[in-house]
C-alpha positions as CSV (number, residue, x, y, z in Angstrom):
1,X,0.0,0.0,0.0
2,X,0.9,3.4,-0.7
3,X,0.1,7.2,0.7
4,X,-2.1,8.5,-1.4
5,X,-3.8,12.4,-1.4
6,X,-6.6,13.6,-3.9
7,X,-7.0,17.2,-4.4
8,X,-10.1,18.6,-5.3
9,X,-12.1,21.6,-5.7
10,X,-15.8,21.8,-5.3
11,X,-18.7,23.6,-4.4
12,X,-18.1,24.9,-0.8
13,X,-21.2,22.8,0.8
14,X,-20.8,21.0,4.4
15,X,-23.0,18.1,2.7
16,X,-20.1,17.0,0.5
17,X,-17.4,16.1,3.3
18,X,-20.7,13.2,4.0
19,X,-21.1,12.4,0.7
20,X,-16.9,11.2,-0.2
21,X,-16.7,10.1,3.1
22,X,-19.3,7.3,1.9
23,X,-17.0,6.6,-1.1
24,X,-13.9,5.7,1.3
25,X,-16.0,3.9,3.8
26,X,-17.4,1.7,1.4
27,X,-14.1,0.8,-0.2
28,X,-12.7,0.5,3.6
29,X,-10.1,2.4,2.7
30,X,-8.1,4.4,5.9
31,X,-8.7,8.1,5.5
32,X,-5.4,9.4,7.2
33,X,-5.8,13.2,7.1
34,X,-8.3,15.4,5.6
35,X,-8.1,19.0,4.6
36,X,-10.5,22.2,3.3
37,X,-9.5,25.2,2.6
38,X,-12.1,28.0,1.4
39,X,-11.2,30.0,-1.7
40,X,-14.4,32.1,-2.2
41,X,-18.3,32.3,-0.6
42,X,-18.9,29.2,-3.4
43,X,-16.1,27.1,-3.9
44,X,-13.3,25.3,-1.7
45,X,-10.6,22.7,-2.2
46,X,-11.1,19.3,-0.8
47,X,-7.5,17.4,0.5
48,X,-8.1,13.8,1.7
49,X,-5.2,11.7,2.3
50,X,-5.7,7.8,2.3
51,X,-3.8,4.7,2.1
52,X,-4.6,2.2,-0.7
53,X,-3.3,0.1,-4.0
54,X,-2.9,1.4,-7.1
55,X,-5.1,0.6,-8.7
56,X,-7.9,1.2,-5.7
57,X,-6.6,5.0,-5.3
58,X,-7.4,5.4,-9.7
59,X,-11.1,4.1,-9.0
60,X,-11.2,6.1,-5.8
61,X,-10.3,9.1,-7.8
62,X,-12.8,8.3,-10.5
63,X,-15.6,7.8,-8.2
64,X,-15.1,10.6,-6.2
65,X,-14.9,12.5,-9.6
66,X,-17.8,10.9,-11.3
67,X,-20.1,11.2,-7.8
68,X,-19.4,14.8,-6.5
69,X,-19.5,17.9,-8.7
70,X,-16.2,18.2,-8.9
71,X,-14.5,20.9,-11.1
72,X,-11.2,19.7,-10.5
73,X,-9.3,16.6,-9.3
74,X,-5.8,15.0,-9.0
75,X,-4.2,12.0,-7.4
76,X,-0.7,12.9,-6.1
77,X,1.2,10.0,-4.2
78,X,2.5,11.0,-1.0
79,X,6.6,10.5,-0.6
């Protein structure tokens, strides 16, 4: 397993942090750290660090993507 972080910027909406948390739980992957940081009265950035396979942290990414309205997201692996 690897340390994994996906970044993401959304709509700034307390229901979200519910709705991705769902997405980890029911891949029972461990959610290490989480992060938000508001950038304007709409919009902030979503940070979630997690530790998964490859190939689990790519479908996490997608789902999370596909799932949330997400304008932007990116997997960075954690050194």
């Amino acid at each position: 397993m690897k340390a994994y972080k996906i970044q993401f910027t959304s709509y700034n909406q307390p229901v979200l942090i519910g709705r991705f948390m769902l997405i980890f739980s029911r891949r029972r992957v461990d959610v290490t750290n989480f992060f938000f940081n508001k950038i304007d009265e709409n919009d902030g950035q979503f940070i979630i660090e997690f530790n998964a396979e490859d190939w689990a942290a790519e479908k996490l990414l997608k789902q999370v993507a596909k799932q949330i309205d997400v304008f932007e997201a990116q997997l960075i692996i954690n050194s």
